[in-house]
C-alpha positions as CSV (number, residue, x, y, z in Angstrom):
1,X,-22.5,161.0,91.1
2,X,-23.0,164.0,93.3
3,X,-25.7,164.0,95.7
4,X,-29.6,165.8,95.2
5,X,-31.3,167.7,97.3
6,X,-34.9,169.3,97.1
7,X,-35.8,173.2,97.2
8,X,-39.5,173.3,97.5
9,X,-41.2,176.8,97.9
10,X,-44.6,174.9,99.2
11,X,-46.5,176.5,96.0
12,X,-50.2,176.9,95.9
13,X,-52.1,176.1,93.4
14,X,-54.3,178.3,91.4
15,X,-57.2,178.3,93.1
16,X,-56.1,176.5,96.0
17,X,-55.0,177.2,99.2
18,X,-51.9,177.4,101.7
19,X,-53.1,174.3,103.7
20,X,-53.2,172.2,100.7
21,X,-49.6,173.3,99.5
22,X,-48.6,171.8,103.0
23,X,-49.5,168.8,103.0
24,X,-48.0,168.8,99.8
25,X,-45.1,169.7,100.7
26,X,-44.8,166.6,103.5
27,X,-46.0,164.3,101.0
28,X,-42.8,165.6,98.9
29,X,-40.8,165.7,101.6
30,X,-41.7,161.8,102.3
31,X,-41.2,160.9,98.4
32,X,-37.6,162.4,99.0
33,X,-36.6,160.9,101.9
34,X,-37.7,157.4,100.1
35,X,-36.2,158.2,96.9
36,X,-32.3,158.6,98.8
37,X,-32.2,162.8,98.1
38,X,-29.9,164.3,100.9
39,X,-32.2,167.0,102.4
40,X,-35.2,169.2,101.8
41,X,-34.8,172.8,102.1
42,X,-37.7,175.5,102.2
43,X,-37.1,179.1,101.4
44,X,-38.6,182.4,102.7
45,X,-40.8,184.2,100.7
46,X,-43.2,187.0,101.4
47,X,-46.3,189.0,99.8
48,X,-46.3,186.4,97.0
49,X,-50.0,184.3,96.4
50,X,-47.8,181.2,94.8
51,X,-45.6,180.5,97.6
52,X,-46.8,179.4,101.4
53,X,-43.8,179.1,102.8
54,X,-43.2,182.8,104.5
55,X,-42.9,180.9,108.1
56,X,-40.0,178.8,106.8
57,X,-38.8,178.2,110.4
58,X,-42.7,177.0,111.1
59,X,-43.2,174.7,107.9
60,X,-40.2,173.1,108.7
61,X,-41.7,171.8,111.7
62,X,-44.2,170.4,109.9
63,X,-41.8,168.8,107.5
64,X,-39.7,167.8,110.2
65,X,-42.5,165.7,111.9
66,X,-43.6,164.4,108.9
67,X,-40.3,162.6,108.1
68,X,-37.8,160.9,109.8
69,X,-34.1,160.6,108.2
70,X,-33.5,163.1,105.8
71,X,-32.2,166.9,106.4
72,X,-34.5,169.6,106.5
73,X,-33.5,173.4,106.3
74,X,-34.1,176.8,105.5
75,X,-33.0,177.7,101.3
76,X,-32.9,180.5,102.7
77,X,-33.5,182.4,105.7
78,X,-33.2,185.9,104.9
79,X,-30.8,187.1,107.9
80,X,-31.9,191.2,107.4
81,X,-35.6,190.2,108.0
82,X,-34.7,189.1,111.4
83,X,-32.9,189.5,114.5
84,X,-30.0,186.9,115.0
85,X,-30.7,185.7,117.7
86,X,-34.6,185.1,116.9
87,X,-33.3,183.0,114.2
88,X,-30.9,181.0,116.7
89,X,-33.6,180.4,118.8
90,X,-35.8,179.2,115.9
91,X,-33.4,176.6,114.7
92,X,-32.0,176.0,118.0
93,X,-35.4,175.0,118.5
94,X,-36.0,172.8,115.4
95,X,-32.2,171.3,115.9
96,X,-33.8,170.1,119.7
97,X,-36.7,168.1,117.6
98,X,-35.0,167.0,114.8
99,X,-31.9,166.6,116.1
100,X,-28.7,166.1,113.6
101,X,-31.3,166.7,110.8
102,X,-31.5,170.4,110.5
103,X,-29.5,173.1,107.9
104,X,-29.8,176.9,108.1
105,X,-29.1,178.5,104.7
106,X,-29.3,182.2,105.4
107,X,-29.0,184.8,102.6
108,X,-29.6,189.1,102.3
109,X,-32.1,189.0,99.9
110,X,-35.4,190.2,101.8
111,X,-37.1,187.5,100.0
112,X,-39.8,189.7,98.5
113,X,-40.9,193.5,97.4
114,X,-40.2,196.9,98.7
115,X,-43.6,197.7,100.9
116,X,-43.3,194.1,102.2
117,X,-39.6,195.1,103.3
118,X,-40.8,198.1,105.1
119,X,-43.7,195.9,106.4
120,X,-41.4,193.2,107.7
121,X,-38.3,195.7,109.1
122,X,-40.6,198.3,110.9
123,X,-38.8,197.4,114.0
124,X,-35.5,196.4,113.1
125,X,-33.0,199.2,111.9
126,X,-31.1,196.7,109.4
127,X,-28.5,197.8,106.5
128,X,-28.5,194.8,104.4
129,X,-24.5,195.3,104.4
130,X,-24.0,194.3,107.7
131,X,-24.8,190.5,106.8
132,X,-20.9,189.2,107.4
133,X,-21.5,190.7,110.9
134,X,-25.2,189.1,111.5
135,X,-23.8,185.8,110.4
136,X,-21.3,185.6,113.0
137,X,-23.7,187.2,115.7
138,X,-25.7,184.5,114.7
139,X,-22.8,182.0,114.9
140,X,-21.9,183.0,118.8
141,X,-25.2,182.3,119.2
142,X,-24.9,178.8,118.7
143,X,-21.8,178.4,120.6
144,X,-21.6,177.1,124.3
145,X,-22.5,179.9,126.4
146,X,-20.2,180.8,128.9
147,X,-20.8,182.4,132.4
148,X,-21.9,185.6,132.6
149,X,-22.8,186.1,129.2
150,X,-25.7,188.6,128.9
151,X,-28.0,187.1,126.5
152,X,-28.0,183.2,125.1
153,X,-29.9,181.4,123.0
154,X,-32.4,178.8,124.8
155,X,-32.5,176.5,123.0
156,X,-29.7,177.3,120.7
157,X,-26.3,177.4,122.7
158,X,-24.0,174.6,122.5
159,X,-26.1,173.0,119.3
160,X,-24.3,172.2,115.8
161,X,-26.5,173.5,113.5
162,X,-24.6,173.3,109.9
163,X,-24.7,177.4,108.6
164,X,-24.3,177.6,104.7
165,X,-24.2,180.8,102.9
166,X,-26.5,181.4,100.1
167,X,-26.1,183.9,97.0
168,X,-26.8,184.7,93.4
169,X,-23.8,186.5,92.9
170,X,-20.2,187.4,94.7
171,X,-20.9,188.8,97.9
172,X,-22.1,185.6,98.9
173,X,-19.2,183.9,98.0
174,X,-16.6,185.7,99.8
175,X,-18.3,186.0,103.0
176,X,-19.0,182.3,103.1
177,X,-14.9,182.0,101.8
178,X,-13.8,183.9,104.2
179,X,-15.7,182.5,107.1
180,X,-15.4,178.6,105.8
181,X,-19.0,177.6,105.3
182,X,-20.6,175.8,102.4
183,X,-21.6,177.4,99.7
184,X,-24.9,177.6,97.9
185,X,-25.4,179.3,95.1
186,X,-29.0,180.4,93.0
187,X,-28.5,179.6,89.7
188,X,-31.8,177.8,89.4
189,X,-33.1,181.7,88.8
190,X,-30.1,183.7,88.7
191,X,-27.1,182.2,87.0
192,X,-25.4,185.2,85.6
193,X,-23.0,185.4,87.8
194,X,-22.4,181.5,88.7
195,X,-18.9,181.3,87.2
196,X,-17.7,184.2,89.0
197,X,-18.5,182.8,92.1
198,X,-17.4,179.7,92.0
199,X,-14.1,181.1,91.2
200,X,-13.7,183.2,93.9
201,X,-15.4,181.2,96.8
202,X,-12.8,178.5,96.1
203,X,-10.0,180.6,95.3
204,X,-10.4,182.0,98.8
205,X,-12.0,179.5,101.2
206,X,-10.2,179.4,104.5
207,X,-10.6,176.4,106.4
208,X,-12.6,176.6,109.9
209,X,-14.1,174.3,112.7
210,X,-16.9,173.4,110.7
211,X,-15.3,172.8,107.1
212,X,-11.5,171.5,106.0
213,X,-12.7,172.3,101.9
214,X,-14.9,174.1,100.2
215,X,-18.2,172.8,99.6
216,X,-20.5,173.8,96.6
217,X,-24.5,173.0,96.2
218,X,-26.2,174.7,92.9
219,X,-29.9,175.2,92.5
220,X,-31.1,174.1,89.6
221,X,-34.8,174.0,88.2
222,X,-35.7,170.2,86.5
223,X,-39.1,169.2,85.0
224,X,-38.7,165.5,83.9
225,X,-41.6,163.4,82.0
226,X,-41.7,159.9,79.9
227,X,-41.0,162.8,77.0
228,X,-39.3,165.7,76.0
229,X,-42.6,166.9,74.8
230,X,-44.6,166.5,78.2
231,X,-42.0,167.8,80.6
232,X,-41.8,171.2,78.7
233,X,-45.4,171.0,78.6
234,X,-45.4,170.5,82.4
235,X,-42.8,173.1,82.8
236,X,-45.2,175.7,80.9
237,X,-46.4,176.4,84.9
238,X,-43.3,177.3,86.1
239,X,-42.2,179.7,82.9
240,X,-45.9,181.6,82.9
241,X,-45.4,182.2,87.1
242,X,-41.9,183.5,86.6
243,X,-43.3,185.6,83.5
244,X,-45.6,187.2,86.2
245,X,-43.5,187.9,88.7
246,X,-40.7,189.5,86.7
247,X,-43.7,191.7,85.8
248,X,-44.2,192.5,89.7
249,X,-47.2,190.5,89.5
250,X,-46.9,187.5,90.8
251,X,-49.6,184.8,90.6
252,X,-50.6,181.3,92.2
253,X,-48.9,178.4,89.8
254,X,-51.0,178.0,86.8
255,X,-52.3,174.7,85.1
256,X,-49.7,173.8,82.2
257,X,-50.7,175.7,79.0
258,X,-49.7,175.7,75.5
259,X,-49.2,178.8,75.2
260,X,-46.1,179.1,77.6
261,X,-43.6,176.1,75.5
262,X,-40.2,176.2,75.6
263,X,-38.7,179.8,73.8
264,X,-37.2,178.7,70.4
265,X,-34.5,181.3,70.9
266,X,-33.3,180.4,74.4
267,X,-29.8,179.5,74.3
268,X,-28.5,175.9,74.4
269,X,-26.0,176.7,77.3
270,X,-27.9,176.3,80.5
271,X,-26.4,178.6,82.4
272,X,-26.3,181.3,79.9
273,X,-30.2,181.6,80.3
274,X,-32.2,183.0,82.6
275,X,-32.4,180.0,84.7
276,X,-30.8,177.2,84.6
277,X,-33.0,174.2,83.5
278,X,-33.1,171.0,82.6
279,X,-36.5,169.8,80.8
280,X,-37.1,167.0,79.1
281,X,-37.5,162.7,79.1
282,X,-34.8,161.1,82.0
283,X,-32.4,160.8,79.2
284,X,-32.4,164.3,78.7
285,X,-32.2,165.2,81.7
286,X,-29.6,162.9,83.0
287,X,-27.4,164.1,80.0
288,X,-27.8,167.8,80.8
289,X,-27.4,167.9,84.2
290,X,-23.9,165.6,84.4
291,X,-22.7,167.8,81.3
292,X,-23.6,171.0,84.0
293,X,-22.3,169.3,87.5
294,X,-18.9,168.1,85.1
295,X,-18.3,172.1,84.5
296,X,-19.1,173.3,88.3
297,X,-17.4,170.9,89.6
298,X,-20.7,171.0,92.0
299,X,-20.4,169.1,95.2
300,X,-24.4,168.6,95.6
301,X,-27.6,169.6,93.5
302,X,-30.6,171.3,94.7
303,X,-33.5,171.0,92.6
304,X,-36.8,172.6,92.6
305,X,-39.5,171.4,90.5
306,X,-42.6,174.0,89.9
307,X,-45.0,171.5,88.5
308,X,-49.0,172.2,88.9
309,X,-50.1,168.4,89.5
310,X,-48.0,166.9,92.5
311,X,-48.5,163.9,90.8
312,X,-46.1,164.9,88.0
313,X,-44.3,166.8,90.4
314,X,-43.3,163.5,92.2
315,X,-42.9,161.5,89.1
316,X,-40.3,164.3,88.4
317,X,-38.2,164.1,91.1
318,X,-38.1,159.8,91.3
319,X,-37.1,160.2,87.4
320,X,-34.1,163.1,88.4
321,X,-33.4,160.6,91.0
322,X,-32.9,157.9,88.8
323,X,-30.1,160.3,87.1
324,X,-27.5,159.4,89.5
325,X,-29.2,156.1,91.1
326,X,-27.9,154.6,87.6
């Protein structure tokens, strides 16, 4: 009975617009926090019309205020679009309204395309390799300044804000080994090399400050419905957006279609597909995903649910919910 978590990416609707997906995304955030899921954690994305949630340090604000118990954090920051300490100050800053609430998941994806990289880097001179090195700047950041040091995060110093390392394949997983943080791996779009990691992350964690044992979240994307029928019908969004973007041309969410059911020949494994999914009735989906979190030995599930009509989309979540309530 591990615990759940929600990754929302605040999506906007076809047609719709980025104000809407917010207050979407609170209402979500609320439904959460009611339904007993641990945290909600929004992820940077850029130059994409589906996703609002670019300002991830910004939104969360917004989530923040709009809730009052459960953790809110970033799924991920990507550290090579920013300075370390901007970041630091940024959480430092949400960690001073929200305090004990907030999570900073940073990864080295840039989140986005090539002439958005170039759009977003034109000041910084960043080699994405250097992201062990920006994870500890970061990490000084946050410690208790001392006199005389010449720059400090205000706010920011002296705060506990929990860092976890994100990744879809090893990298990830050895620098958050070797630097004792929790893990959190993408598999919810890029489970290829999930096993891998795994492996090595807890074949080498070292023990810090912050963490005694290692500590694994997986993403995972769930559409639940009263049938097996409706969810993959609901999930038909989610499938025709990713269709687009692996095109490089990413669209709003669509309305469910037809057209875009289930593929006959996608393999029965979960995480030998493209993404790892769980569609279907509760049943389903409570068989699946205890079959998945009994061969990860995952510590904590993530979920993200790219449904067009939020009332669905919350139905979705209280019925994954209901998985390990029961």
């Amino acid at each position: 009975m591990v615990p759940l978590s929600v990754l929302d990416l605040s999506p906007v609707l076809q047609g719709g617009t980025a104000a809407d997906a917010f207050r979407r995304t609170a209402d979500l955030a609320q439904h959460a926090e009611r339904l007993g899921y641990r945290r909600v954690w929004l992820a940077e994305h850029h130059n994409m019309p589906g996703i609002a949630s670019a300002a991830t340090a910004v939104l969360l604000a917004h989530v923040g205020g709009a809730t009052s118990t459960i953790r809110i954090g970033s799924g991920g920051i990507m550290l090579p679009n920013h300075a370390p300490l901007q970041v630091a100050e940024q959480f430092g800053t949400l960690e001073s309204l929200f305090p004990g609430r907030v999570d900073l998941g940073l990864g080295r994806a840039p989140g986005t395309d090539h002439a958005a990289v170039r759009a977003l880097r034109r000041t910084l001179n960043v080699d994405p390799d250097s992201f062990p090195q920006d994870v500890l700047e970061l990490m000084a950041y946050f410690a208790p300044a001392q006199e005389g040091q010449p720059v400090t995060a205000v706010p920011g110093a002296g705060l506990r804000v929990p860092i976890w390392i994100l990744g879809s394949s090893t990298f990830g997983a050895q620098v958050a080994a070797a630097l004792g943080l929790p893990f959190s791996f993408a598999s919810h779009f890029a489970p290829a090399m999930l096993f891998d990691a795994l492996r090595i992350y807890r074949e080498r964690f070292t023990p810090s400050p912050s963490l005694a044992a290692p500590y694994v979240m997986l993403g995972v994307n769930v559409v639940a419905a009263d049938t097996d029928d409706e969810a993959d019908f609901l999930a038909s969004s989610g499938r025709e957006s990713v269709a687009a973007l692996r095109r490089g041309r990413p669209v709003q969410l669509p309305p469910p279609s037809r057209e875009w059911r289930r593929d006959p020949h996608e393999p029965a494994d979960p995480a030998q597909r493209m993404r790892v999914s769980f569609v279907g009735s509760a049943e389903t989906v409570q068989r699946e995903m205890q079959e998945f979190v009994a061969r990860t030995s995952a510590d904590e599930l993530i979920l993200t649910s790219h449904v067009y009509d939020h009332a669905a989309r919350l139905k979705s979540y209280a019925l994954a919910a209901s998985v390990f309530a029961s």
